[in-house]
Structures are given as structure tokens and as C-alpha cells.
N, C-alpha and C positions, 0 to 999 in steps of 0.2 A: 527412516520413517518419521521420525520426530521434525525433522528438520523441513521435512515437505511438508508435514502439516503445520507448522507454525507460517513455511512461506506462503503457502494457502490460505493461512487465518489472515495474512498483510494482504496477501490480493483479494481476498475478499472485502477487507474492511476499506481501500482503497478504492478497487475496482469492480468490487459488487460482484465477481466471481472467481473460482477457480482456475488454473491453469490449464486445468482440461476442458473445462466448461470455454474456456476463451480458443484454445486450439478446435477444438469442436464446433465452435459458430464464425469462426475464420479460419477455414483451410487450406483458404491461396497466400495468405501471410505465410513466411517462415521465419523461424526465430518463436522468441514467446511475447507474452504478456507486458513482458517490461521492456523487450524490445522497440516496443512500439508505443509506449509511455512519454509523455512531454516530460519536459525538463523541470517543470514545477511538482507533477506528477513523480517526478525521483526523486527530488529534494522530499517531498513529504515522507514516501517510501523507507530514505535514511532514518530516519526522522522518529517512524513509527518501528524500524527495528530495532532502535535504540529503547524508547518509550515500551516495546515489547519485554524486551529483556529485561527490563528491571520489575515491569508487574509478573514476568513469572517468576522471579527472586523473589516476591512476595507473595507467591502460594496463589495470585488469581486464577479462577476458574477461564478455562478458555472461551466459554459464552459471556463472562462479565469483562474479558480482555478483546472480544471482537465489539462489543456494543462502546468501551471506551475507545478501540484505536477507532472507529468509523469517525466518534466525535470528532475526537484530533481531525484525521485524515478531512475533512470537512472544513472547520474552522481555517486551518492551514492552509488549505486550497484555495480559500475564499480570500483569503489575507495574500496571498501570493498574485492573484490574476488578477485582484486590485491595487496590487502597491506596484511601481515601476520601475525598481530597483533589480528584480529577478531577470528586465530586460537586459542590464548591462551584464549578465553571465552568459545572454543568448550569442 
């Protein structure tokens, strides 16, 4: 239970919802959420589960750990689909 709710707290702060909120407004996709994520979109993902784990090593509340990974997830996205370096992974 812990561990779907932290991967829900990363889809939400990435993708603005839940894994069921995402299989519930796409039912002809199969697979999930991250199935269907871009490649900059996983790179941040990494990124923020990393950045995750170490704010709850440090006691953050999960409402003050969803408002800082959105930042990240943001910042990083922005920085990624502007630089041109992520195309030579594609």
C-alpha cells in the first residue's frame, strides 16, 4: 500500500494524476501511465524517485513532498524539451 501511494504521489506530481484516474479517462490504451510517457517524461520520473526518497528520509509530509516534486518535475521538463542533447538518447 505504501509503495502505490508514493507511485501515485510521482504520477501525480509529473502527470497531474493518478494511475487510476489515467486508466479511467483512457480505456482503449493498455499498459499504464508510464507506458505511454516520453522519454524525457521517464528521465524526470527517475529523477523524482530518487529526489522522493530522500525527502521522506527526511520526515517530509507527503503534501509538502507533492508541491516540491511538481516543482522539480516542471523545471526539468522544461530544461529537457529545450536542450538537444535528450535527442541523442532518442
Amino acid at each position: 500500500m505504501v509503495y502505490a501511494n508514493e507511485a501515485d504521489l510521482l504520477n501525480v506530481a509529473l502527470f497531474g494524476v493518478t494511475a487510476k484516474e489515467w486508466r479511467d479517462n483512457n480505456p482503449k490504451l493498455k499498459g499504464n501511465i508510464r507506458d505511454e510517457a516520453s522519454l524525457e517524461q521517464l528521465v524526470v520520473l527517475s529523477n523524482l524517485e530518487s529526489i522522493n526518497a530522500l525527502l521522506v528520509n527526511q520526515g517530509q509530509e507527503q503534501s509538502i513532498r507533492l508541491t516540491q516534486l511538481n516543482k522539480v518535475a516542471i523545471t526539468q521538463l522544461k530544461s529537457l524539451l529545450a536542450g538537444k542533447s535528450i535527442q541523442k538518447l532518442k
